[in-house]
C-alpha positions as CSV (number, residue, x, y, z in Angstrom):
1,X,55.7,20.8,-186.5
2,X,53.3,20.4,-189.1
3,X,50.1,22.2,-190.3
4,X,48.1,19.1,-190.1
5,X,46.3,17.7,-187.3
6,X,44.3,14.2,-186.2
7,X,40.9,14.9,-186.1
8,X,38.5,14.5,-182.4
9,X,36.0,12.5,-183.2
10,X,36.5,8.7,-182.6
11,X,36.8,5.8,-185.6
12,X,33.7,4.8,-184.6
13,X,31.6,8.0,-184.9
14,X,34.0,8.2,-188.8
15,X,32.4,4.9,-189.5
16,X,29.1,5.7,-188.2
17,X,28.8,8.9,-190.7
18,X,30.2,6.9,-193.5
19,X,27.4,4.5,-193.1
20,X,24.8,6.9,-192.6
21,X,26.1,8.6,-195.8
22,X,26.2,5.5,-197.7
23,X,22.6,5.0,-196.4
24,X,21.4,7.7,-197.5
25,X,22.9,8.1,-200.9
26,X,20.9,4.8,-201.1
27,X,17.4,6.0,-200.4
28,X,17.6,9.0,-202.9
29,X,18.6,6.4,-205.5
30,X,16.4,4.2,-207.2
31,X,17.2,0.5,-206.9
32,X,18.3,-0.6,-210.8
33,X,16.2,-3.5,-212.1
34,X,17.0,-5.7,-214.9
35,X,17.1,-9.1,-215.9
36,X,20.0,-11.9,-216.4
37,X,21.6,-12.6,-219.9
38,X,20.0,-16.0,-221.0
39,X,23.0,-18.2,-222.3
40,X,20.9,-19.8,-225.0
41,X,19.1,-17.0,-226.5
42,X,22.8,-15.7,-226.9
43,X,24.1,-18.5,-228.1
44,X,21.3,-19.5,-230.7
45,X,21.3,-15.9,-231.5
46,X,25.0,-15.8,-232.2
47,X,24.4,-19.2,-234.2
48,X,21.5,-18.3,-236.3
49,X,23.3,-14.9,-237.4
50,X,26.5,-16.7,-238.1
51,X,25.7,-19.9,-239.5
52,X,23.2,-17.6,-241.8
53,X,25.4,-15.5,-242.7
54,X,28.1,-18.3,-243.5
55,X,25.3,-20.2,-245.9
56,X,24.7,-17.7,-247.4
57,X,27.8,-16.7,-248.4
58,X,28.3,-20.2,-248.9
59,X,25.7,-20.0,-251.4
60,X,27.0,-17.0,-253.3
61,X,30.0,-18.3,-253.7
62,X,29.1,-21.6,-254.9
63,X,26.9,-20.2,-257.7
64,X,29.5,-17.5,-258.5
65,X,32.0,-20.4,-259.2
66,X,29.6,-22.3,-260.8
67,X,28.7,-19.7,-263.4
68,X,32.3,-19.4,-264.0
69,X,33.0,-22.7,-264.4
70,X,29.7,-23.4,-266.8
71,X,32.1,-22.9,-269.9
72,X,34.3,-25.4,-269.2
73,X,32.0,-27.9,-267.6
74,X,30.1,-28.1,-271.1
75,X,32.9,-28.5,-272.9
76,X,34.1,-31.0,-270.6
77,X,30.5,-33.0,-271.0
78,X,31.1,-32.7,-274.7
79,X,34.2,-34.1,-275.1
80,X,33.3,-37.1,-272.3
81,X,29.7,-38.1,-274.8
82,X,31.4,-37.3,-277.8
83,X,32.1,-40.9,-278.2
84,X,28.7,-42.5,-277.1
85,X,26.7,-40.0,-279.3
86,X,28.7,-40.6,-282.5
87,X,28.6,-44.3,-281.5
88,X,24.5,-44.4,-281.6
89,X,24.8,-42.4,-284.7
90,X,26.1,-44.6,-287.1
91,X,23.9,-47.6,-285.1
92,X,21.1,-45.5,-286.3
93,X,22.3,-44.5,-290.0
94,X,22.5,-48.5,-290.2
95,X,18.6,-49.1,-289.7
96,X,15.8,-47.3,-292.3
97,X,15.0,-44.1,-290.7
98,X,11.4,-45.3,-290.3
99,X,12.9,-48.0,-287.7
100,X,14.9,-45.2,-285.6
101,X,12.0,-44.9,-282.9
102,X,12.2,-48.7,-282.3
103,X,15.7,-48.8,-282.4
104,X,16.0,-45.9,-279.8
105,X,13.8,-47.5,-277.7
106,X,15.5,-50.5,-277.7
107,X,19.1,-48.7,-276.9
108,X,17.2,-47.2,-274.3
109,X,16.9,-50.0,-272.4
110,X,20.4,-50.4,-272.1
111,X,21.1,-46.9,-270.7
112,X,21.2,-45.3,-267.3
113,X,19.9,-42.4,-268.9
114,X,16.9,-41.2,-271.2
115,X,17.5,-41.6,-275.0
116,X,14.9,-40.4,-277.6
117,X,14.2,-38.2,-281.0
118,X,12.9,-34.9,-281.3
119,X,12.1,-32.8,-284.6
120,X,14.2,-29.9,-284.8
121,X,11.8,-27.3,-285.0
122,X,10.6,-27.9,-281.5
123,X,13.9,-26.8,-280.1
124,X,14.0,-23.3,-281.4
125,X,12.1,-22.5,-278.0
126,X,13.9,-25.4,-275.6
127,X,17.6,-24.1,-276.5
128,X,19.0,-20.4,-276.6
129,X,20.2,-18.8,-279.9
130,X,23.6,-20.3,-279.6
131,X,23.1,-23.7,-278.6
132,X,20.5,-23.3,-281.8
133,X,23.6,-22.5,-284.1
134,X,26.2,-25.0,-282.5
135,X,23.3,-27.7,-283.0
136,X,22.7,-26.8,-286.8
137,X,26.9,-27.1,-287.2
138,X,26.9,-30.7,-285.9
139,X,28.3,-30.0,-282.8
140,X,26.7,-30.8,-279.1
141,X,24.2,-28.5,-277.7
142,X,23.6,-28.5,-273.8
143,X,20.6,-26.9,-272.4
144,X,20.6,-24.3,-269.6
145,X,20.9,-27.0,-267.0
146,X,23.7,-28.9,-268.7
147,X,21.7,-31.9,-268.1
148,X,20.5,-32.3,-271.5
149,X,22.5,-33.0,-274.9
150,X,21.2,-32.8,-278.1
151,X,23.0,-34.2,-281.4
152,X,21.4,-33.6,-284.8
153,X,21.3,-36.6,-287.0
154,X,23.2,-36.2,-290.3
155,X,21.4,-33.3,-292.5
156,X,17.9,-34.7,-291.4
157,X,15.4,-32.9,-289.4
158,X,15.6,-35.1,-286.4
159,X,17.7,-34.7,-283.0
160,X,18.8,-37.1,-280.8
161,X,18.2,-36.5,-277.2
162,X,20.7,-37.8,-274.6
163,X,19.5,-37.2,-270.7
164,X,18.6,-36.2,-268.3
165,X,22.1,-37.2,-267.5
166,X,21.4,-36.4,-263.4
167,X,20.3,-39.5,-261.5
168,X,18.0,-37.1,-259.4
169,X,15.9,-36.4,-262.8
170,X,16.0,-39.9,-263.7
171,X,12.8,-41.7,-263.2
172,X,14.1,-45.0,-262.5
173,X,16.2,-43.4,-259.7
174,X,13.6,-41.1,-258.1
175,X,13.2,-43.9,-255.5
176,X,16.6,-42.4,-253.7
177,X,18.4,-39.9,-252.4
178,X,21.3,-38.3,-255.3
179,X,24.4,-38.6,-253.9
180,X,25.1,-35.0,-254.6
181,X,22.3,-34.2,-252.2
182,X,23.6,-36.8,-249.5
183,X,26.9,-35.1,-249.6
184,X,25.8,-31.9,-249.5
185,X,23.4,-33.2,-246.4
186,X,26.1,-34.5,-244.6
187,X,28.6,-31.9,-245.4
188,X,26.8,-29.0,-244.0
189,X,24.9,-31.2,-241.0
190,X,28.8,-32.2,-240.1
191,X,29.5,-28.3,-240.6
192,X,26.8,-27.1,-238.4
193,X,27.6,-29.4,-235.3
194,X,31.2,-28.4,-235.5
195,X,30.3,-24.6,-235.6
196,X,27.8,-25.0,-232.8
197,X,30.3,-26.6,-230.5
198,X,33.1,-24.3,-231.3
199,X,30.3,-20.9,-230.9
200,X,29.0,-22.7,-227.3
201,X,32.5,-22.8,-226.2
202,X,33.5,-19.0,-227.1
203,X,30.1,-18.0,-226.0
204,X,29.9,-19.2,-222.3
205,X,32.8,-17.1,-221.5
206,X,31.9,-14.3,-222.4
207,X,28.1,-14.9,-221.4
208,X,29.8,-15.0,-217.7
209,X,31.4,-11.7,-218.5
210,X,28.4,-10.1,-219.3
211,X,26.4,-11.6,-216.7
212,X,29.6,-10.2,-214.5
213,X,29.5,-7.4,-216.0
214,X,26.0,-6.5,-215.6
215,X,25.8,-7.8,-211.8
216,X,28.6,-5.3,-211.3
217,X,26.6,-2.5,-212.8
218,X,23.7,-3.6,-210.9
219,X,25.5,-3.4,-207.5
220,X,26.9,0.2,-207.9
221,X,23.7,1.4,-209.5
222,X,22.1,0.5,-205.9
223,X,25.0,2.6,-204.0
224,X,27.1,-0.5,-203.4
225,X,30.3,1.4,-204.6
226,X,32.9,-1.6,-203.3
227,X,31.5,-3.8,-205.9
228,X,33.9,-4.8,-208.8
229,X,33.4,-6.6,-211.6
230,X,35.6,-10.6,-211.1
231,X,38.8,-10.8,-214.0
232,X,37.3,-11.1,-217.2
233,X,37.7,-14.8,-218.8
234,X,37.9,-13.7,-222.5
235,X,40.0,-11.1,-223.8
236,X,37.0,-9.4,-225.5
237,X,36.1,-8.0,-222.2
238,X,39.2,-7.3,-220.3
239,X,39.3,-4.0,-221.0
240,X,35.4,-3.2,-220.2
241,X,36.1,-5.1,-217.3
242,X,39.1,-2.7,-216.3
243,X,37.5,0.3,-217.4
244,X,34.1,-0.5,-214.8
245,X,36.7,-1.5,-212.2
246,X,38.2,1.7,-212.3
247,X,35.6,4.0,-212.5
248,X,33.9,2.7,-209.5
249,X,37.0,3.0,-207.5
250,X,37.0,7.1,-208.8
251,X,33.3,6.9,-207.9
252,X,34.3,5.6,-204.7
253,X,37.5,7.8,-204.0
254,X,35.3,10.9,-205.2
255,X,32.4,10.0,-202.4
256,X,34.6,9.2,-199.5
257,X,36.3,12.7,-200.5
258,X,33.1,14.3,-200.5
259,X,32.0,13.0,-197.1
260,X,35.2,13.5,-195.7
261,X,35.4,17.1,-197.1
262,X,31.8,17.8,-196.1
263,X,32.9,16.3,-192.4
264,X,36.0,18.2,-192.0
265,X,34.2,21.5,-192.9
266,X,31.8,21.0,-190.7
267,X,34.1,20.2,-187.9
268,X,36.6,23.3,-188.6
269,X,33.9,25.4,-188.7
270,X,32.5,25.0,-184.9
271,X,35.7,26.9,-183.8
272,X,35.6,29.8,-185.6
273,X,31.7,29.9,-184.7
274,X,32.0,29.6,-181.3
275,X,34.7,31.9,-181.1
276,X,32.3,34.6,-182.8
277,X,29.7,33.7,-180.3
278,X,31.3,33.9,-177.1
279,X,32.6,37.2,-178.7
280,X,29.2,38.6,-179.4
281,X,28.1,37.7,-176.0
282,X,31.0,39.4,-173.9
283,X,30.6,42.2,-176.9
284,X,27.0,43.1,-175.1
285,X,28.2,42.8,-171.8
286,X,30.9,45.1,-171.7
287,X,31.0,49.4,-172.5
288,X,34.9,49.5,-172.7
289,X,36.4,50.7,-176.3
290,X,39.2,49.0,-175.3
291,X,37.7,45.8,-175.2
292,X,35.1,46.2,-177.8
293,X,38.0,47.0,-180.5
294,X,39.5,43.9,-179.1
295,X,36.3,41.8,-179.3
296,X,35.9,43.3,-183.2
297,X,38.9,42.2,-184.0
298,X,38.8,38.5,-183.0
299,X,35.6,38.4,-185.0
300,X,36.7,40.0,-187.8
301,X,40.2,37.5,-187.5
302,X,37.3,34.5,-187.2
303,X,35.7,35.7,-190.3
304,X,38.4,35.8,-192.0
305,X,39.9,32.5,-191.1
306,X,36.1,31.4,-192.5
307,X,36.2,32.8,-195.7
308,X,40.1,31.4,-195.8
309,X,38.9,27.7,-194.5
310,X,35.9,28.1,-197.9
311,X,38.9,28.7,-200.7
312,X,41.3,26.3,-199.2
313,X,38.7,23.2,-199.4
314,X,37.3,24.5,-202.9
315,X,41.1,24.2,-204.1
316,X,41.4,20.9,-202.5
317,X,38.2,19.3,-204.0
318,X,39.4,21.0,-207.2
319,X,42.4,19.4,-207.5
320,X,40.7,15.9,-206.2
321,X,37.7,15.8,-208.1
322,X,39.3,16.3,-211.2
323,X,43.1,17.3,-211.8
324,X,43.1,20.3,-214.2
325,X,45.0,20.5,-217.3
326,X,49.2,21.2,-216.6
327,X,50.1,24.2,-218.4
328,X,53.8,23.9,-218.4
329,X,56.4,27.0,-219.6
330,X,60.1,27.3,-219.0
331,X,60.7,29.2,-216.3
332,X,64.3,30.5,-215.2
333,X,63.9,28.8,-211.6
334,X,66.2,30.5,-209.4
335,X,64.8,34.0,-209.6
336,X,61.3,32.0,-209.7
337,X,62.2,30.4,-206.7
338,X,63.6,34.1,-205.1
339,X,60.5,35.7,-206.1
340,X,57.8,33.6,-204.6
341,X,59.7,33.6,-201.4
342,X,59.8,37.3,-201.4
343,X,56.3,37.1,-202.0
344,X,55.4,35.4,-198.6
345,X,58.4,36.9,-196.5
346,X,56.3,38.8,-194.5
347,X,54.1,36.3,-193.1
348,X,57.6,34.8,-191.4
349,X,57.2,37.6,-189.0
350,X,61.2,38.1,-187.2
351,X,62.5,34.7,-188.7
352,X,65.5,34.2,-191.1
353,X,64.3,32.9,-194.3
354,X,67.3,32.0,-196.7
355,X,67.4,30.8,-200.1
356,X,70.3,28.5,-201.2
357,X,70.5,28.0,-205.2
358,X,74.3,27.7,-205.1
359,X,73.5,23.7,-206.1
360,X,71.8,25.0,-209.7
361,X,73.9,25.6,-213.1
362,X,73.6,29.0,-213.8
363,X,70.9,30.2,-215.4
364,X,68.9,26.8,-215.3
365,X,65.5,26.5,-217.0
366,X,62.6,24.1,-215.6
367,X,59.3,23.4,-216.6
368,X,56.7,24.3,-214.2
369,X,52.8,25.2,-213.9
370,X,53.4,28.9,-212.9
371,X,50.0,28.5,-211.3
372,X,49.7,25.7,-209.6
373,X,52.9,25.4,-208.4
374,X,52.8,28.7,-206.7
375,X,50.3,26.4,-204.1
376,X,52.5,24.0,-202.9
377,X,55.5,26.1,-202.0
378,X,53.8,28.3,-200.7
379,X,51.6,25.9,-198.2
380,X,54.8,24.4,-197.4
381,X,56.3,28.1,-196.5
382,X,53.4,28.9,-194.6
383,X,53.6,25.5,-192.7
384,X,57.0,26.7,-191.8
385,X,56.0,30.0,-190.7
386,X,54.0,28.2,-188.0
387,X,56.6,26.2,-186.6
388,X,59.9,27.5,-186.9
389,X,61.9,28.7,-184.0
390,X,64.5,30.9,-185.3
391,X,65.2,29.9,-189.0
392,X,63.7,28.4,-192.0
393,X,66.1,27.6,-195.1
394,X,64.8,26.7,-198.4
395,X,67.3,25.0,-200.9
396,X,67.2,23.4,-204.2
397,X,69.5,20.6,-206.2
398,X,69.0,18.4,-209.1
399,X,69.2,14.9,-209.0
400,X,68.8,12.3,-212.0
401,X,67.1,14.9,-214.2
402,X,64.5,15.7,-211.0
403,X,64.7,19.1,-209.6
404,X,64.5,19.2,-206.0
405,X,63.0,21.9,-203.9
406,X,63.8,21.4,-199.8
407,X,61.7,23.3,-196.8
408,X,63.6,22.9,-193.5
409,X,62.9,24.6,-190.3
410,X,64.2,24.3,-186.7
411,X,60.9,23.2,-185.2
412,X,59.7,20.4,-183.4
413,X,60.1,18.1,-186.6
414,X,57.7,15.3,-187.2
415,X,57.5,11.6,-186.2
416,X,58.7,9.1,-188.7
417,X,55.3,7.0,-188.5
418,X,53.5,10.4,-189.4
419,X,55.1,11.6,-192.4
420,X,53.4,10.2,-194.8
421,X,50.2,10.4,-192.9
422,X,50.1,14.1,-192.8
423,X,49.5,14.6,-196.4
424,X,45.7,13.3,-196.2
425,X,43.1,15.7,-196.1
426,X,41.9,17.3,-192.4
427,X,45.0,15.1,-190.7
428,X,47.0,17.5,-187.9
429,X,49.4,16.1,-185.3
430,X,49.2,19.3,-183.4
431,X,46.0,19.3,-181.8
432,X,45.2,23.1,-180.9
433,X,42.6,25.2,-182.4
434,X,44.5,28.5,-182.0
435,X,45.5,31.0,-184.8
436,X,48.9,30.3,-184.5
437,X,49.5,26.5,-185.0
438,X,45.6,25.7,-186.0
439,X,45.1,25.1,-189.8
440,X,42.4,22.9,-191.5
441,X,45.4,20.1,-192.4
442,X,44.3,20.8,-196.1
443,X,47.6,22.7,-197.6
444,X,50.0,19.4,-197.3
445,X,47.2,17.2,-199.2
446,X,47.1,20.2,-201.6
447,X,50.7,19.8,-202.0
448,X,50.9,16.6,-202.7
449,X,48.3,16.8,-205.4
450,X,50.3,19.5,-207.5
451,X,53.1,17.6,-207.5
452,X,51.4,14.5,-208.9
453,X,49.6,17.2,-211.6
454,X,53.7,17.4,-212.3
455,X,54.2,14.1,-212.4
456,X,56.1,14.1,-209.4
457,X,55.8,13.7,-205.5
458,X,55.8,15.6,-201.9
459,X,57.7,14.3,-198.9
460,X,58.4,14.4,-195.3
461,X,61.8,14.0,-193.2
462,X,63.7,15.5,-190.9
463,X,65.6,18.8,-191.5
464,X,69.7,19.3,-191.0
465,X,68.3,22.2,-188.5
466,X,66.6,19.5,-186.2
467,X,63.1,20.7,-187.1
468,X,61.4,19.4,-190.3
469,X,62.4,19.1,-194.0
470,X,59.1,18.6,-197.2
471,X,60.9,18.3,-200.1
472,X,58.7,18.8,-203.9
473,X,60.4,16.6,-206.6
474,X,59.3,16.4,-210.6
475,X,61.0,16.1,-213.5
476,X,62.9,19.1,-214.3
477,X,62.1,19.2,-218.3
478,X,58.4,17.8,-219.4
């Protein structure tokens, strides 16, 4: 008993049409081109925008703190030459002021750094407006640089000059590298090795990912649909990685449908055809009314079993190209259940259709899709219809929050092996092509897909009444 049946053409003539179909969806497409990811260009992109950046900031930050910090370092230097200045003072306020060049040059000598005199006047332009008035007071005065230190001599005109203090302004020194500069040198040379070896390691990975990635793309962009992309290696791309995965195997499940629902149609529709034809034929042959109203009505039965065959698969490859929206609203399922019964009664021509909801609270409330789920009870019903002998019950229960809604009928039942195999598309045990027991082995699969819009399933088993029992199951409250 079932609606469903296997169809007559062979595995090999399925495969054959696949491949042809595959084939062809091939040739309309054109073939994807593009090149592979070049691991260095990533890499030395990645490393000249990071190490940039990371200089630069570098940079930034060093001069910010260095501008802050220019305060204190000059008052630092102040205190640290205090001594030595007031030192080759008074050394100089022992000679004749006529004698200070001399003198200067000869404590010069005995110096790292530059010592010498300068009028005052020639300052005004060297040293800003406060260094100018911290000079005049006695006090130190440090150029811009804070290289530099000048010292005014007593009340005299003359300044002593201390510095360059930097040995990379030094003269004597210009021969080598500062030491600030070899630090700095080796500090950022040290830097950028460690940075590049930690970048090539977190690159490669997910160079391979794109390069997956991208192979993957290539593949289905030819029509190769059972490509899929390899497990990501770094986390950044797992979920791309997924996401491809995925949508090739919709892309995959949506093309097999559509071959499969373009073969089926094709195959159900030779019957009704033929039928019409050999009913045209005997149509001209024959003057009896009898047999002409009899002849009209088989066509008129074929057409409509035609235009019956179109809605059914536009429902089905509905609901499997793309699952609609649930709309779900309370319902009070008993009389729901009662009503859409009642609404298909008549189709169960002379057999005894009962509905049990003695299992229910009273007055219980589920949540439904008052217009999908309509379909599936009403496929299953019709199902029945076909097969029952005598009597079809249908009955309902709940069970760990799940309502329960069972179909049994006294028919022929179903194999075990089958019952899950019946709820594919075009799949019917019972082989005959009649009106009575024929169907297109569509309504189960459309079944099963409401329920899943439910969040629940469709089964098969066999029925207290010896025939066979589908039972719907979701979850009674969404």
């Amino acid at each position: 008993m079932t609606g469903t049946d296997l169809p007559s053409r062979t595995k090999g003539e399925k495969e054959h049409n696949q491949g042809l179909a595959r084939s062809l969806f091939r040739v309309t497409l054109p073939r994807w081109r593009g090149g592979r990811y070049s691991l260095s260009k990533l890499f030395f992109n990645f490393y000249l925008l990071a190490m940039g950046s990371f200089v630069a900031i570098a940079f930034t930050a060093d001069f910010v703190i260095s501008t802050a910090q220019r305060g204190i370092t000059d008052d630092y230097a102040r205190r640290f030459m205090r001594g030595t200045i007031t030192l080759i003072e008074d050394e100089l306020f022992r000679q004749p002021r006529s004698t200070w060049p001399r003198k200067i040059r000869e404590l010069d000598e005995k110096f790292s750094y530059k010592l010498g005199i300068v009028e005052r006047i020639s300052l005004d332009r060297t040293l800003t407006p406060t260094q100018v008035d911290k000079l005049d007071a006695g006090d130190i005065a440090i150029d811009h640089d804070g290289d530099i230190m000048y010292h005014r001599l007593g009340t005299s005109s003359q300044v002593l000059v201390v510095g360059p203090l930097a040995s990379n302004r030094n003269p004597e020194l210009k021969d080598r590298l500062p030491l600030e500069l070899r630090l700095r040198l080796l500090t950022w040379s040290l830097t950028g090795l460690i940075f590049g070896i930690a970048l090539w390691f977190w690159v490669r990975p997910v160079w391979r990912d794109l390069e997956a990635l991208r192979q993957t793309a290539r593949d289905l962009g030819d029509g190769n649909f059972e490509a899929r992309s390899p497990a990501a290696r770094s986390q950044l791309f797992a979920p791309l990685s997924d996401t491809m995965n995925n949508m090739a195997e919709r892309v995959q499940q949506l093309l097999a449908t559509h071959r499969e629902l373009a073969c089926g149609i094709s195959h159900e529709l030779r019957t009704p055809i033929a039928r019409m034809r050999f009913a045209l034929e005997m149509l001209t042959e024959t003057d009896e009314l009898a047999e002409r109203e009899r002849l009209w009505a088989m066509m008129e039965g074929d057409l409509e079993e035609l235009d019956h065959l179109i809605d059914t698969s536009l429902t089905y490859a509905r609901f499997e190209r793309e699952a609609p929206e649930p709309h779900f609203s309370s319902v009070q399922f008993a009389s729901w259940l009662v009503a859409e019964v009642d609404a298909v009664r008549l189709l169960g021509r002379n057999l005894d259709i009962t509905v049990d909801t003695s299992e229910l609270p009273e007055k219980l409330c589920v949540d439904l899709d008052r217009k999908a789920m309509p379909y599936a009870l009403r496929n299953l019903l019709r199902n029945a219809f076909k097969y029952a002998s005598k009597e079809i019950r249908v009955s309902t229960e709940i069970l760990a929050e799940q309502i329960l809604i069972h179909v049994d009928d006294d028919g022929i039942g179903i194999p075990p092996e089958e019952r899950e195999h019946i709820f594919s598309a075009f799949t019917r045990l019972d082989r005959s092509r009649d009106r009575s027991t024929g169907g297109y082995g569509l309504g189960l699969a459309i079944t099963r897909r409401v329920l899943e819009l439910h969040g629940g399933t469709a089964i098969a088993g066999a029925s207290p009444q010896g025939g066979a029992r589908f039972t719907l199951s979701w979850k009674a409250c969404q």
